[in-house]
C-alpha positions as a LaTeX table, in Angstrom:
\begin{tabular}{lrrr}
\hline
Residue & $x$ (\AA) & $y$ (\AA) & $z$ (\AA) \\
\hline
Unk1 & $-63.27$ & $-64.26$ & 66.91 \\
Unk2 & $-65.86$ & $-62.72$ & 64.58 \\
Unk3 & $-65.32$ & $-59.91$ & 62.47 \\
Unk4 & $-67.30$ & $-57.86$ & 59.58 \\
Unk5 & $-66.09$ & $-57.64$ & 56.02 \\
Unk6 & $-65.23$ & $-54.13$ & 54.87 \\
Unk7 & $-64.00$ & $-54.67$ & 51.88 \\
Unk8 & $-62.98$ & $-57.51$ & 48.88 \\
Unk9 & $-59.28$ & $-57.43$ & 47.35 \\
Unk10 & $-58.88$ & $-59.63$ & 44.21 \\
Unk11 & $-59.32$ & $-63.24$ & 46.06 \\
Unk12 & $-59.55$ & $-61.37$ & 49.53 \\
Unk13 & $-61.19$ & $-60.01$ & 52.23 \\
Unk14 & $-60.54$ & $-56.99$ & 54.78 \\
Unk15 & $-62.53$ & $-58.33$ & 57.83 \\
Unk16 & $-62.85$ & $-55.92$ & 60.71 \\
Unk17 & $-62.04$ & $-57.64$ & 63.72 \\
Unk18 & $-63.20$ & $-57.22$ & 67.66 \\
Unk19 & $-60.30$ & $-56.11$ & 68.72 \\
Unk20 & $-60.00$ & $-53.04$ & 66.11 \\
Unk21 & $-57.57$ & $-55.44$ & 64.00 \\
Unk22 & $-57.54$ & $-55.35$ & 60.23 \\
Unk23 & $-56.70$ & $-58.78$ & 58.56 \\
Unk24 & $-56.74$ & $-60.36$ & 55.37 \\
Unk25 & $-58.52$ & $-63.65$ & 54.73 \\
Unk26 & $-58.72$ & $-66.11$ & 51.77 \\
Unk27 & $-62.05$ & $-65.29$ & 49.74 \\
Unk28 & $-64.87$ & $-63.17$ & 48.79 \\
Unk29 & $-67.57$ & $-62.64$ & 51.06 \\
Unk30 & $-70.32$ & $-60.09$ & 50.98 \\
Unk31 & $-69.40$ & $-56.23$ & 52.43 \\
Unk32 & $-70.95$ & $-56.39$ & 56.12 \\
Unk33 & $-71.48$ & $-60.13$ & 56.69 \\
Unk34 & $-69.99$ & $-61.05$ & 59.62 \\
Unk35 & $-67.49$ & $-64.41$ & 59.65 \\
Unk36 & $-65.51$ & $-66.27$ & 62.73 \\
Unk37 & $-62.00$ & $-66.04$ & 61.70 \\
Unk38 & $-58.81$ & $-66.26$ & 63.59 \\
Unk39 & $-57.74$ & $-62.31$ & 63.82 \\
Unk40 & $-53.73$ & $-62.42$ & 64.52 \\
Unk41 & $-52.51$ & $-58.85$ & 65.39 \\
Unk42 & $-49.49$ & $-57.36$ & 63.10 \\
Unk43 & $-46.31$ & $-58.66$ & 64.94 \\
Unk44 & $-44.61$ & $-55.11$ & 64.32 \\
Unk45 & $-46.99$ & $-53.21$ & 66.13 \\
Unk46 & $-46.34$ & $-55.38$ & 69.46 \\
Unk47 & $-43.38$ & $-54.58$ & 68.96 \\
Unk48 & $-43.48$ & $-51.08$ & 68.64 \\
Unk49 & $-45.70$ & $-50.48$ & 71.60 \\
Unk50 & $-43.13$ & $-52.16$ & 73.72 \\
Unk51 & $-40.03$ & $-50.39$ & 72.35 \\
Unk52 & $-42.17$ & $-47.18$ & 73.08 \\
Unk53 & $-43.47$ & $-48.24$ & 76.36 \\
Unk54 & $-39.09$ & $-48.86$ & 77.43 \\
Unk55 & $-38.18$ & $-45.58$ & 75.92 \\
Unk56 & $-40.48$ & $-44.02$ & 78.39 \\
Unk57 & $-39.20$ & $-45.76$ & 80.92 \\
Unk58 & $-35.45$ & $-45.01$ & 80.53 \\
Unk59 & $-36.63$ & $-41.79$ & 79.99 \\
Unk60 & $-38.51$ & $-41.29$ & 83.41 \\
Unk61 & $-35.09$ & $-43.15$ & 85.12 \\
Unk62 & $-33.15$ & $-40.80$ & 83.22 \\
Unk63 & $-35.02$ & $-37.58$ & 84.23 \\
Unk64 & $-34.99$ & $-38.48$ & 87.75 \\
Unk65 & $-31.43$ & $-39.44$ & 88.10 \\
Unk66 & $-30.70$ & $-35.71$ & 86.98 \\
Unk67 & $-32.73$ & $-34.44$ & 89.12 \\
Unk68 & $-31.12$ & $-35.97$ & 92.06 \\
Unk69 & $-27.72$ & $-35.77$ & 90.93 \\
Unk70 & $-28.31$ & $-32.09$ & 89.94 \\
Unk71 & $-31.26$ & $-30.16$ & 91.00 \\
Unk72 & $-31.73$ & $-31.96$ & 94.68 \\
Unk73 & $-29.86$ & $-30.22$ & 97.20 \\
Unk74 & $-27.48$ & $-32.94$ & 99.08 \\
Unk75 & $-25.38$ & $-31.39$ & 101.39 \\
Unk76 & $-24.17$ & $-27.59$ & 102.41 \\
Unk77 & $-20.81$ & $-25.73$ & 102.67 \\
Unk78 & $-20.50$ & $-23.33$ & 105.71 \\
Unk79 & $-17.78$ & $-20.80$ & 104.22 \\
Unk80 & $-17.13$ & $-18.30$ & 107.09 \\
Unk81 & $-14.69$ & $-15.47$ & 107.06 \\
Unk82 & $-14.33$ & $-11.55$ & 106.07 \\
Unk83 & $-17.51$ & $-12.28$ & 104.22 \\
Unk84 & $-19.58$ & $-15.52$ & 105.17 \\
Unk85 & $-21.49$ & $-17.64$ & 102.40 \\
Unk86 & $-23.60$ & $-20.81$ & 102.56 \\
Unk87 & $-23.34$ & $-23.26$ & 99.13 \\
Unk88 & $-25.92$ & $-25.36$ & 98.42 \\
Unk89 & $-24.90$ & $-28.42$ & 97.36 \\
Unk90 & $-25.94$ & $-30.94$ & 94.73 \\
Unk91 & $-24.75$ & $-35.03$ & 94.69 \\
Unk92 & $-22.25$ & $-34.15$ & 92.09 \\
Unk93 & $-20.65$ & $-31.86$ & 94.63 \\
Unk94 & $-22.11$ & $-28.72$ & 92.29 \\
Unk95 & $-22.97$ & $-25.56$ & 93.98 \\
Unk96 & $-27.19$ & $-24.94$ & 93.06 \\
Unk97 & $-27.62$ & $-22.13$ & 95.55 \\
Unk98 & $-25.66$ & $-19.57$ & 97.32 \\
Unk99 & $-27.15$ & $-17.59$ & 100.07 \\
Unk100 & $-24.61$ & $-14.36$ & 101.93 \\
Unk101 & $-24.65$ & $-14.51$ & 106.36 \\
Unk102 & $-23.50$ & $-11.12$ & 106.79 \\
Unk103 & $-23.53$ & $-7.89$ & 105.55 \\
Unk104 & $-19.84$ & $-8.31$ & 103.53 \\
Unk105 & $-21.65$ & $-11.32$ & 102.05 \\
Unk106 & $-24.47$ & $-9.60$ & 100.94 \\
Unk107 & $-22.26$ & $-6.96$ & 99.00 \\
Unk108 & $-19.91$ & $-9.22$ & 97.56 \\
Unk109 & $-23.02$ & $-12.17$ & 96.38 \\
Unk110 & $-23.46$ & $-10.99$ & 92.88 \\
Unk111 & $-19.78$ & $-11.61$ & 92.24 \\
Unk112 & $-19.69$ & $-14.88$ & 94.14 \\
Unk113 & $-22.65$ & $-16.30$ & 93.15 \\
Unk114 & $-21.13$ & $-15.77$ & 89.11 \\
Unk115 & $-18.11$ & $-17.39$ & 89.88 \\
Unk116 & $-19.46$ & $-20.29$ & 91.71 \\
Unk117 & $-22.65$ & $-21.38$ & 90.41 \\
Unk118 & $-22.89$ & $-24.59$ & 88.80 \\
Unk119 & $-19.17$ & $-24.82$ & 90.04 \\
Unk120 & $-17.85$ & $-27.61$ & 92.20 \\
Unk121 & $-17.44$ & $-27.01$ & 95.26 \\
Unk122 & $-13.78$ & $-27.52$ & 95.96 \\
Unk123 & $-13.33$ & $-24.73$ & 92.51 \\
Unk124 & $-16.04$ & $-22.55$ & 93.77 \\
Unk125 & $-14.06$ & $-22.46$ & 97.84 \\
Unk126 & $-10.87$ & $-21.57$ & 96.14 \\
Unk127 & $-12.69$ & $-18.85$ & 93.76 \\
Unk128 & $-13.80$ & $-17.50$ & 96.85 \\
Unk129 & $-10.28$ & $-17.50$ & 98.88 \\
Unk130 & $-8.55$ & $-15.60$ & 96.04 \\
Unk131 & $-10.22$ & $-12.55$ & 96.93 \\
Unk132 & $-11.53$ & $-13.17$ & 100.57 \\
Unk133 & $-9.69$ & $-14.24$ & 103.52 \\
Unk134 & $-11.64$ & $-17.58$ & 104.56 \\
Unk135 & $-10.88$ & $-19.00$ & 108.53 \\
Unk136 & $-13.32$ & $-21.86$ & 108.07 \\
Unk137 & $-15.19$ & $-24.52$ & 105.70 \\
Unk138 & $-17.74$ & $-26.37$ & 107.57 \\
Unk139 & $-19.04$ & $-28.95$ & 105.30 \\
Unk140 & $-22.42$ & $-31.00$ & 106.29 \\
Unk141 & $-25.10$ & $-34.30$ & 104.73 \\
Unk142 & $-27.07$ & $-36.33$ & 106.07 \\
Unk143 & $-24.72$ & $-39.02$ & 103.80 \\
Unk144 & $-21.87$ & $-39.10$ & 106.29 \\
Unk145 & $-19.05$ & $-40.52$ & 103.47 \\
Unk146 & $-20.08$ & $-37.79$ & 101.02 \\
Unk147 & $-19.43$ & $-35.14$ & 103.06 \\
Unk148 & $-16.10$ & $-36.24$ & 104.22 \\
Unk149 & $-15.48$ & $-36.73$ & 100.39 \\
Unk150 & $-16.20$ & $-33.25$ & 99.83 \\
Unk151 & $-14.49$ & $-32.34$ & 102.77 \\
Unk152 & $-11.26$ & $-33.65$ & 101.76 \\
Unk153 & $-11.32$ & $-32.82$ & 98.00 \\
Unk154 & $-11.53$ & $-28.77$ & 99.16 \\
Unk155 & $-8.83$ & $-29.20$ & 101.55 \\
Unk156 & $-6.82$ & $-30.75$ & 98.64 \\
Unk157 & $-7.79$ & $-27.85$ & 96.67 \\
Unk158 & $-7.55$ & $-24.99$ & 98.78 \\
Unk159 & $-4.15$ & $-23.50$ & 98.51 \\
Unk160 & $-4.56$ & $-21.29$ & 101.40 \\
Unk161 & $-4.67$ & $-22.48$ & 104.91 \\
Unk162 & $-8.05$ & $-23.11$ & 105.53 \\
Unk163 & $-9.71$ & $-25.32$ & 108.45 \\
Unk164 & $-12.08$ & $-27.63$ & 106.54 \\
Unk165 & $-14.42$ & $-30.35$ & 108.31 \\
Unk166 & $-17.20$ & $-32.22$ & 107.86 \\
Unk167 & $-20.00$ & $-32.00$ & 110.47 \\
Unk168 & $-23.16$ & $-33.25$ & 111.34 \\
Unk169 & $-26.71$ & $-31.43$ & 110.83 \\
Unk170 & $-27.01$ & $-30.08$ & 114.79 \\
Unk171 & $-23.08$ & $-28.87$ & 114.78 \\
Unk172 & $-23.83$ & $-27.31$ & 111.18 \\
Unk173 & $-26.93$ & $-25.61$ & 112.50 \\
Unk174 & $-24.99$ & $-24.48$ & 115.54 \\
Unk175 & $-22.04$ & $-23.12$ & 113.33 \\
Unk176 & $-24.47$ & $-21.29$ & 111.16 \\
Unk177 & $-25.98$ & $-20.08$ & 113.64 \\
Unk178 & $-23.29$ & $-18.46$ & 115.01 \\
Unk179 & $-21.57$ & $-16.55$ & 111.91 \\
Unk180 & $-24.85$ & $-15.57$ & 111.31 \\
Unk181 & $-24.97$ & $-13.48$ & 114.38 \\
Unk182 & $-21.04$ & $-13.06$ & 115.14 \\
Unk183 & $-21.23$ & $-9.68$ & 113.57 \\
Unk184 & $-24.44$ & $-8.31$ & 115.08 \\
Unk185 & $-24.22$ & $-6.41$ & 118.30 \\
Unk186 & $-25.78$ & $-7.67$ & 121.71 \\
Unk187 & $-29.19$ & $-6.81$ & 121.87 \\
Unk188 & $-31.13$ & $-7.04$ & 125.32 \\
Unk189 & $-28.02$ & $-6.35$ & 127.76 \\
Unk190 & $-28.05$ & $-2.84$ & 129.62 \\
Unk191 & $-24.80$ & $-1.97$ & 130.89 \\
Unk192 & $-23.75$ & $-2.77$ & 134.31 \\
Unk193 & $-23.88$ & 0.80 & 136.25 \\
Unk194 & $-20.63$ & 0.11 & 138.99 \\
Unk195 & $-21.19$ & 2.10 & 142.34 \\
Unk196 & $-17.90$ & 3.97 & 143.26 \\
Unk197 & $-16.25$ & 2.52 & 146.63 \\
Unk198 & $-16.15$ & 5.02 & 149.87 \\
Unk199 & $-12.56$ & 7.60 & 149.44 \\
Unk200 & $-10.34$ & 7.13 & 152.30 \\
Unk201 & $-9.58$ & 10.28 & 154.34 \\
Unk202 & $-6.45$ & 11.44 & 152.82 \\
Unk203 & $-8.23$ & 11.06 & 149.36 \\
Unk204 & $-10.50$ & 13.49 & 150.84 \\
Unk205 & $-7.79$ & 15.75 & 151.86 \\
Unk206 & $-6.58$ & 15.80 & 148.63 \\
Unk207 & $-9.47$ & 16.94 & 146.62 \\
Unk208 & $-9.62$ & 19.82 & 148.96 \\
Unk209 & $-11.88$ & 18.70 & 151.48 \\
Unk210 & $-10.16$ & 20.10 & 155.06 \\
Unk211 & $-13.48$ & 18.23 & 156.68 \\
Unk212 & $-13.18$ & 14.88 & 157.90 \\
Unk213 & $-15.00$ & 12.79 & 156.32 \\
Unk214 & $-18.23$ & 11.32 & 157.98 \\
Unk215 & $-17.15$ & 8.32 & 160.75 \\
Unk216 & $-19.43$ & 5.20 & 160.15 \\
Unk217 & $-21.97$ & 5.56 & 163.60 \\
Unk218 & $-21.75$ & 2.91 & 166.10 \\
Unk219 & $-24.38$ & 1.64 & 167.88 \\
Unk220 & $-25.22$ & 3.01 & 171.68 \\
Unk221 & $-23.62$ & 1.40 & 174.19 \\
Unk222 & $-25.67$ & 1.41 & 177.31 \\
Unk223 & $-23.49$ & 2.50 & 179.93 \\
Unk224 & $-22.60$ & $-0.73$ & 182.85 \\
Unk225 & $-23.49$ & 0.07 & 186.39 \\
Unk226 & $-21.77$ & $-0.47$ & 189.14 \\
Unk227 & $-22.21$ & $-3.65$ & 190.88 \\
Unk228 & $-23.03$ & $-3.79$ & 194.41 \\
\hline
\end{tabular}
């Protein structure tokens, strides 16, 4: 590899190499000649570019393992009762997001969403039964063992008698669904106007009426004629 000299050092010279390399060599030649050395690069900084280049890595692995373990939502808690709440849920079992289904819920979120946030689940549940009567904990993942898991650990926790069950996306959807409307009046159903059945005679009688009332008309009857 060739290299220019940039500069002499008692019995030495810097020589420039290719590769952006600085090494000494053994003797005095003339600033800017070029000479065909052997350029080695400085073993430590090798070294340091791969001890940077892993600390990056563990660093990426490390970021996104948080992420998934704490920001990425993982599974949902259907809490339904005097006030109805849906928990979003992190891997941990961590509630990231709490959104109210009815109006009750809706006045009572600020509250809930300060004692439950960033909670687990199983804590945040039984926060919530302390103060509001709960019928229901519907608990739903696409990872079938994890929401069992979290299934059982807030029936464990739950000192109140509460119906807790892990479900799968289309019953979830259906149960949400359904609190979220179980409150809201029927829209789009006009009531059923029920014609009153004929009064009998002595009903007319009673209200008065000394007329009889109106004899349902039978048809004509041709009169028969006498056979020959």
């Amino acid at each position: 590899m060739k290299g220019i000299v940039v500069e002499n050092r008692k019995r030495k010279s810097a020589v420039l190499c290719e590769d952006g390399t600085v090494s000494l060599v053994n003797g005095i030649f003339p600033i800017g000649s070029t000479v065909d050395i052997s350029c080695k690069k400085k073993p430590h900084a090798l070294w340091y570019k791969i001890a940077m280049a892993c600390m990056v890595l563990m660093m990426t692995v490390a970021g996104i393992h948080r992420y998934q373990y704490t920001v990425l939502a993982y599974g949902y808690a259907l809490v339904d009762g005097t006030s109805s709440y849906e928990l979003t849920l992190n891997k941990k079992g961590d509630v990231i997001q709490v959104e109210a289904l009815n109006e009750n819920g809706k006045s009572n979120l600020e509250e809930v969403v300060k004692n439950t946030m960033h909670h687990h689940v199983s804590d945040a549940i039984s926060s919530i039964s302390d103060d509001e009567e709960i019928l229901r904990v519907n608990i739903t993942s696409e990872d079938r063992a994890y929401a069992q898991d979290i299934s059982d650990k807030v029936r464990n926790n739950t000192q109140k008698e509460i119906e807790s069950s892990s479900s799968s996306i289309e019953e979830y959807d259906h149960a949400k669904e359904f609190v979220r409307n179980k409150d809201k009046p029927a829209e789009g159903c006009p009531e059923m106007q029920m014609e009153e059945p004929p009064k009998k005679p002595e009903e007319h009688m009673e209200e008065g009426n000394p007329q009889t009332p109106p004899q349902p008309q039978l048809p004509d009857q041709m009169p028969l004629e006498n056979s020959k």
